[in-house]
N, C-alpha and C positions, 0 to 999 in steps of 0.2 A: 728276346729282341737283340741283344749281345751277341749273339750265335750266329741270328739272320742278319742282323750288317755285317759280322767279319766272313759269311758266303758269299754274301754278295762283294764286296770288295775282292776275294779271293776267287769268285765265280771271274767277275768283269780282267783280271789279268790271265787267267785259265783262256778264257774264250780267246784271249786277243794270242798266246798261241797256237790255240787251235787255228786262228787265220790263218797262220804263218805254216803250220804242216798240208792247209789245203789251197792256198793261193793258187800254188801249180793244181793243182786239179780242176781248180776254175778254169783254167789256160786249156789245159788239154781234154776234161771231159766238157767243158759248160763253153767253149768257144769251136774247139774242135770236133765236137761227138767223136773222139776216140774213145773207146772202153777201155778206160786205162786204170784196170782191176790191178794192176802192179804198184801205185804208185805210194803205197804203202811201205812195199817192199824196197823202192827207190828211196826213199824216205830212213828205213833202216839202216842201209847200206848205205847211205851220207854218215849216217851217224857213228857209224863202225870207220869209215874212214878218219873223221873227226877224233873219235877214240886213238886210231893207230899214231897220228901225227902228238896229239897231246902224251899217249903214252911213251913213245920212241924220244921226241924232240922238245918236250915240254914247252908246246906251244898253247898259245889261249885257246882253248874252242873254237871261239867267234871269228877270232883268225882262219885259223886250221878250214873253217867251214867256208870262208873266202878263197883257199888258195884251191880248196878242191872243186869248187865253183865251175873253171873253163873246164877241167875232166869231165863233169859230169853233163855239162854243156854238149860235149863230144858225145858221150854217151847218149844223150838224147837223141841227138842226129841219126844214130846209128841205129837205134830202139825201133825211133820212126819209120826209118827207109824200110828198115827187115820187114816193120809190119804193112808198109805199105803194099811192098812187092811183090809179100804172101797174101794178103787176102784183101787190101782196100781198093786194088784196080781190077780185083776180080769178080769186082757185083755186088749187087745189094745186100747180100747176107754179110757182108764182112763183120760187122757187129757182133754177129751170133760167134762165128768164127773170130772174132777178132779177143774173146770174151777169154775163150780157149788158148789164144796164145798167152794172152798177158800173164792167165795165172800158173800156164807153165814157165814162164821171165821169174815171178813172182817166187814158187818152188824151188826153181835153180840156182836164184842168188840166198835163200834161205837156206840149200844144203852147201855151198859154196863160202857162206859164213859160218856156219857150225863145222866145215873143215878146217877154217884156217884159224877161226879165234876159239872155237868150240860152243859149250850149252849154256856156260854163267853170264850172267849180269856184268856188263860192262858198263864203266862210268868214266869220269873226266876229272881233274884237279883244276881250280880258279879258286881267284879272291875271292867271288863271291859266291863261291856255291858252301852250302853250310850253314852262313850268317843272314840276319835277319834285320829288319825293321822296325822297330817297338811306337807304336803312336799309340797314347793311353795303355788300355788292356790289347790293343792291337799288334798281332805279329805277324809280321808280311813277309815272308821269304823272299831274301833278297833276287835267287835265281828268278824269280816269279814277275818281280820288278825288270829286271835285263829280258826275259823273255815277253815280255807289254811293249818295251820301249824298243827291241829289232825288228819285232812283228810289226808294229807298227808303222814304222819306218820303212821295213816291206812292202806293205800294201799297199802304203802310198807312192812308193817308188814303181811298183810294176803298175799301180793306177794309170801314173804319170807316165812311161812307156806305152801303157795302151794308148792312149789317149792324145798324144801329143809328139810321138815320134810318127816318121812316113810307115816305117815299117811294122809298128804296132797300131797303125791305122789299115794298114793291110793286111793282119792280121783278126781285126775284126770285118774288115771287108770283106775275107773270105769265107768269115762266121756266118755274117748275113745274106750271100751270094755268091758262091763260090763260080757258076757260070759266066757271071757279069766281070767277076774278076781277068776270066778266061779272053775273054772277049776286048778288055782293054789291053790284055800283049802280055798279061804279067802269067808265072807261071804259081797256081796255087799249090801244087805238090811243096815247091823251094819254101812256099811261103807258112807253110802248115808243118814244114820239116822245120823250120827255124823256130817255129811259136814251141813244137814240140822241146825244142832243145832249151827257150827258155823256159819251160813250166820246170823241167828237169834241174837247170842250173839254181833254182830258188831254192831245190831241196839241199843245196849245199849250207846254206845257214838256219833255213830249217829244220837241218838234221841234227846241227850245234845245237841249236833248241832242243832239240828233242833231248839229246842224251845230259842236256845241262840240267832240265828240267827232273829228271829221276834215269834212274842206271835203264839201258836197252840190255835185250837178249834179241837170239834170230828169231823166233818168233813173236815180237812185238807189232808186226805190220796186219795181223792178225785184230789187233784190238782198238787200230785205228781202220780197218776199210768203211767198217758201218758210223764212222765219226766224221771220215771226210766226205765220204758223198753226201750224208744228210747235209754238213752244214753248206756243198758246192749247191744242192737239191733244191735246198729251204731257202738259199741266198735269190735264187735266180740265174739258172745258169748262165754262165759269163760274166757276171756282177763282179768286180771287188771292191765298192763297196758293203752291196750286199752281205758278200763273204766274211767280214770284217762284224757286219750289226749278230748276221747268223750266228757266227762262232761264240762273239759274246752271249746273246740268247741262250746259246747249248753250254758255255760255262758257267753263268750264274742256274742257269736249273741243275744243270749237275751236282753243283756245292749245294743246293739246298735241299734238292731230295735227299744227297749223302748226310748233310747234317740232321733232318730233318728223320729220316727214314731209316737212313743205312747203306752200307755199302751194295747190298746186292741189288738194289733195285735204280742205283744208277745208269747202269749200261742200258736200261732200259730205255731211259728218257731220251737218247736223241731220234728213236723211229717213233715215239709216240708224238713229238716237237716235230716233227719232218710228216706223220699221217694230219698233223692238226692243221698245219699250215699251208697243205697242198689244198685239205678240205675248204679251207677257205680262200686261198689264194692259188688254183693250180699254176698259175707260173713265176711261185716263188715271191720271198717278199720284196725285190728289186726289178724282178723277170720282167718283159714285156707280152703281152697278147700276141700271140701268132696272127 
């Protein structure tokens, strides 16, 4: 029982970064239907930059992963337009084709990173990476605790953007109706290239996550694609909160089958958690009925 409360304690701050590496994927696959098979690899490549500023300039992470924030902002914009131009105004297939582009995006920044940093593990220097929390027999890693409390903070903050700005009200506007949108004067392309660029800019702090939480290599983007779509999947597409309850869900099962079972049958569980939930619930546990 010892075991099964320090999983789940240790599941419940797991899941809450898993929110935080697939918030933007709520943004881009679950509001926009982009097949944004790359965002993994976006994801990576936050975190390598975070890497270079901590190793060069001996900046915090956290930081580090703010100032790269507008870059990668930009980056989105640009991501978006390319894939628009090539396949999204070109017909109904673009999905299929659009699947095709992202994981060559995906490939490119992968051999693009093994040129410039190479094939090892890369990690970061902070206070608190290393130390820990002691409550009774309990030990909580402190990066564990920082990574609960920015995710969090995350969610609720792009919650709030969705929800209460014009422009992330426009942004689910064109989730809902992209025609209706047309039809009021506004231009949905501007408006789906801007959501793109935020889904994109989030991964700047949650790629400090990422590499605070354990060292990256370039192919790490690899081991999260089947993590973040299940939890965007299970959530309800376009939810964050859903995103938030999902991710939790997928890290206390996680800690418990691994303490429980073992390592190898981990990876398992988040498509067995994503076939259970669809079975009962196919649009997700926050989705709405079509």
């Amino acid at each position: 029982m010892d075991l099964l409360l320090d999983a789940v304690v240790i599941g419940v701050l797991l899941g809450c970064f898993y929110a935080a590496v697939s918030i933007g994927l709520s943004v881009s696959f679950g509001l926009l239907d982009v097949p944004h098979v790359a965002h993994p690899a976006f994801l990576v490549m936050a975190s390598y930059g975070v890497f270079f500023l901590n190793d060069r300039f001996d900046i915090d992470p956290l930081v580090a992963g703010l100032l790269i924030t507008p870059l990668l902002f930009l980056f989105g914009l640009a991501a978006y337009r390319l894939y628009y131009e090539t396949f999204e105004r070109r017909g109904t297939d673009a999905a299929v084709r659009g699947i095709a582009f992202f994981f060559g995006v995906a490939f490119i920044i992968e051999v693009l990173i093994i040129l410039q940093f190479g094939v090892d593990q890369r990690s970061v220097t902070a206070s608190y990476i290393g130390k820990a929390w002691r409550f009774g027999d309990m030990r909580i890693p402190l990066r564990l605790v920082v990574a609960f409390a920015v995710a969090s903070a995350l969610t609720i903050l792009l919650a709030l953007y969705l929800s209460k700005t014009f422009m992330g009200r426009a942004i689910r506007a064109v989730a809902q109706d992209e025609e209706a949108v047309r039809l009021m004067g506004a231009n949905p392309v501007r408006i789906k290239q801007w959501a793109f660029g935020v889904a994109t800019a989030v991964l700047g702090v949650a790629g400090a996550l990422l590499i605070i939480v354990a060292p990256v290599d370039p192919t790490l983007d690899r081991a999260y694609i089947g993590r973040t779509f299940c939890v965007v999947v299970m959530a309800g597409l376009g939810s964050m909160s859903g995103t938030l309850i999902a991710a939790i869900i997928l890290g206390v099962a996680e800690t418990i089958v691994l303490t429980l079972f073992g390592a190898s049958w981990a990876p398992a569980i988040s498509f067995a958690l994503l076939l259970g939930v669809l079975a009962v619930r196919p649009q997700g546990l926050l989705g709405r009925r079509s």
